[in-house]
C-alpha positions as CSV (number, residue, x, y, z in Angstrom):
1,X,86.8,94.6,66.3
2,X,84.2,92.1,67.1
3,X,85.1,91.8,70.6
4,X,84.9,95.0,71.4
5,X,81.5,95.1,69.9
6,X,80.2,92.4,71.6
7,X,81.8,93.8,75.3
8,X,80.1,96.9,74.8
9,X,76.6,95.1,74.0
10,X,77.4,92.7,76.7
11,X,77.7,96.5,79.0
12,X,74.9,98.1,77.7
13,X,72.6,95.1,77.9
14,X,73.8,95.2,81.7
15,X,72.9,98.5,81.9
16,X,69.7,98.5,80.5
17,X,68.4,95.0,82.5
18,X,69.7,96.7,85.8
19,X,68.0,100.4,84.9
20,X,64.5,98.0,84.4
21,X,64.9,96.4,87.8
22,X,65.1,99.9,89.1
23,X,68.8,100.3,90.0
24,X,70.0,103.5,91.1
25,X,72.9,104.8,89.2
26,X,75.1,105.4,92.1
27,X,74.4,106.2,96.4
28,X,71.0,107.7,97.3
29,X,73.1,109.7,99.3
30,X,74.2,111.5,96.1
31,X,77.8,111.2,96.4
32,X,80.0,108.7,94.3
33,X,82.8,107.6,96.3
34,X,85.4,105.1,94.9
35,X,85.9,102.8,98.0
36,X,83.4,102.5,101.2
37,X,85.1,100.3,104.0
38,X,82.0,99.5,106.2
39,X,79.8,96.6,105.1
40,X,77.4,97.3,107.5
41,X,76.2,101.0,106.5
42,X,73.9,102.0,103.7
43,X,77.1,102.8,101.4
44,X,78.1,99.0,101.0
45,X,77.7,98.1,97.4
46,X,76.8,101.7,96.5
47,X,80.1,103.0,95.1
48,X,82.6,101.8,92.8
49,X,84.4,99.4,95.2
50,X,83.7,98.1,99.0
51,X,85.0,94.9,100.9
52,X,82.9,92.8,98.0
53,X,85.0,93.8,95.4
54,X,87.3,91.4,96.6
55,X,84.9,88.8,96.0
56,X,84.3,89.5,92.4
57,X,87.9,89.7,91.6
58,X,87.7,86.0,92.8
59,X,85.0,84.9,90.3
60,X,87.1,85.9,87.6
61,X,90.1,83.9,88.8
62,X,87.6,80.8,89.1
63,X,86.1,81.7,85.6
64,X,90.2,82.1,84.1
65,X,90.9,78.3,86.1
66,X,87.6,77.1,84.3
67,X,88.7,78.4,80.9
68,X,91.6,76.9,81.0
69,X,90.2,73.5,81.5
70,X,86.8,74.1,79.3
71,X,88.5,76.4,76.5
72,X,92.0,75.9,76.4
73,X,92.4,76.4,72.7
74,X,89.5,79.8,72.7
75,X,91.5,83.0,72.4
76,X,91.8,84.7,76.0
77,X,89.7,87.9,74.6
78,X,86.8,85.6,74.1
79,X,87.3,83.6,77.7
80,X,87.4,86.7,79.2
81,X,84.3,88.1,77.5
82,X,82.5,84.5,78.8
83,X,83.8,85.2,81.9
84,X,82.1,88.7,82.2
85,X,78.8,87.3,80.5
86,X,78.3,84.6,83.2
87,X,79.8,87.9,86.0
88,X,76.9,90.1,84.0
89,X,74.4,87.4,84.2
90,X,75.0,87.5,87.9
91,X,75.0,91.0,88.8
92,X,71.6,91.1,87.1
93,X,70.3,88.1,89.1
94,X,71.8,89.1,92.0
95,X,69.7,92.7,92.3
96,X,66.5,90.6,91.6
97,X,63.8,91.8,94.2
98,X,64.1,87.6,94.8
99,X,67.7,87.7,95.3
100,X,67.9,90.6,97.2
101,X,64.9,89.3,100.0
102,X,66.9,86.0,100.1
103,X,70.3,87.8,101.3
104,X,68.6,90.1,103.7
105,X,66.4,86.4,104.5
106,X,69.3,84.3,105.0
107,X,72.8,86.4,105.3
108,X,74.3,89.0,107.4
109,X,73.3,91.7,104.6
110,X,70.3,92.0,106.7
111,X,69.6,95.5,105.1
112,X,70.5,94.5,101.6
113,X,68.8,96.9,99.1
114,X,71.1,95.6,96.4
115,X,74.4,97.5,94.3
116,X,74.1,100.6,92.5
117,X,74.8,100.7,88.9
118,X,78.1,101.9,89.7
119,X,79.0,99.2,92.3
120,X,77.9,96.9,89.1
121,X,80.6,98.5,87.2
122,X,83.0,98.2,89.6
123,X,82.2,94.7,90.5
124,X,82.3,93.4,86.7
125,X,85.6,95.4,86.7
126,X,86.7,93.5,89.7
127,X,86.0,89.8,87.7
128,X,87.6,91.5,84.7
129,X,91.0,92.0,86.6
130,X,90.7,88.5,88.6
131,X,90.5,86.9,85.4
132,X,93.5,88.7,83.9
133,X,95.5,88.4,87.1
134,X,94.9,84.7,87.0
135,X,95.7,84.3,83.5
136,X,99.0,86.1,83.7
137,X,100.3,84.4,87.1
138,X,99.1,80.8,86.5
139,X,97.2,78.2,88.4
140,X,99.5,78.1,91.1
141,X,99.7,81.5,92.6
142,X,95.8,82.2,91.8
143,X,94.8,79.4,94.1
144,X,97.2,81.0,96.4
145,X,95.8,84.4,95.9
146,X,92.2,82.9,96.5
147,X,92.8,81.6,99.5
148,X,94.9,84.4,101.1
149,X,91.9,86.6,99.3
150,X,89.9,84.3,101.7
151,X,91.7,84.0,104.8
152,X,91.6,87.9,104.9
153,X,88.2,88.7,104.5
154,X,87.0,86.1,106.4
155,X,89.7,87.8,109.6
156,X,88.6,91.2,108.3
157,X,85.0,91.7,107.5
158,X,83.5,87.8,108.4
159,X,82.6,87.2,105.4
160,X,84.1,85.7,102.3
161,X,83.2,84.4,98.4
162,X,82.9,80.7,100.0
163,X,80.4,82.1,103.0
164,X,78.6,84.5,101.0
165,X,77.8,81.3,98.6
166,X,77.2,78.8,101.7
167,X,75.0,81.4,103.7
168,X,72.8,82.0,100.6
169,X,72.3,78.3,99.5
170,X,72.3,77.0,102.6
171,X,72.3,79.3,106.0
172,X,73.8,78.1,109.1
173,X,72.5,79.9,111.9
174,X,75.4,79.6,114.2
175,X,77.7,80.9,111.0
176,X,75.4,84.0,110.8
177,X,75.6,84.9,114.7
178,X,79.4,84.5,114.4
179,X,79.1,86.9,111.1
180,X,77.2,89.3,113.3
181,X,79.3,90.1,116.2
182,X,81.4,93.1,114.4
């Protein structure tokens, strides 16, 4: 019972931090779709899941693979909650007015207006089932997942969890003209 309690507080927090930074709840254009495929129209990160989903659902495999190594003995309910406290922690961060200037700054989301509370959902949803996909196939077969994960978005969209990261910390130039040419 506590750990249900203390997911939904974690969720409502969420909510309530992303509603003060002035999230919309879902697509200005008023519709709520469940996937959008182009990353580079207004709809990216605006429904439930897009090409970043696949992203988040690689957080949670790296935050299982650090459970395992930080809490090995901490019940799997309570990694997992960890594991969508730091995702949380992010997804607030991550639609800061700073945050969002830096993407459009130094990424190819050059018209970035950050995710819609619903695309929030989705993407905690998305670490949720990384981490329980990594715990129930091992160490092994996540990395493998991660880096076919990888290997395809980079092939499909030119862009990946490992880019997104590098592009934001530290832009390359000649990455982000590759990126471009869609």
């Amino acid at each position: 019972m506590k750990i249900k309690i203390a997911f939904a507080a974690l969720l409502l927090t969420t909510l309530l931090l992303l509603n003060i930074e002035g999230r919309n709840w879902w697509c200005a254009c008023g519709e709520s779709w469940l996937w959008s495929s182009d990353i580079w129209s207004a709809h990216c990160s605006q429904h439930l899941v897009d090409p970043y989903s696949f992203t988040h659902i690689l957080h949670g495999v790296i935050f299982c693979i650090f459970s395992w190594a930080l809490l090995p003995k901490t019940p799997f309910a309570w990694r997992l909650w960890i594991a969508t406290l730091i995702e949380c922690a992010w997804e607030v961060a991550e639609n800061s007015a700073f945050v969002i200037h830096r993407y459009r700054e130094v990424t190819i989301s050059l018209g970035y207006e950050g995710d819609s509370i619903l695309n929030t959902l989705g993407d905690i949803a998305c670490c949720m089932i990384g981490f329980a996909l990594a715990q129930s196939i091992g160490l092994r077969r996540s990395v493998v997942a991660f880096v076919v994960t990888e290997i395809t978005l980079l092939l499909t969209i030119r862009d990946n969890l490992t880019l997104n990261v590098l592009m934001l910390l530290c832009p390359i130039e000649s990455v982000k003209t590759w990126q471009m040419l869609h």
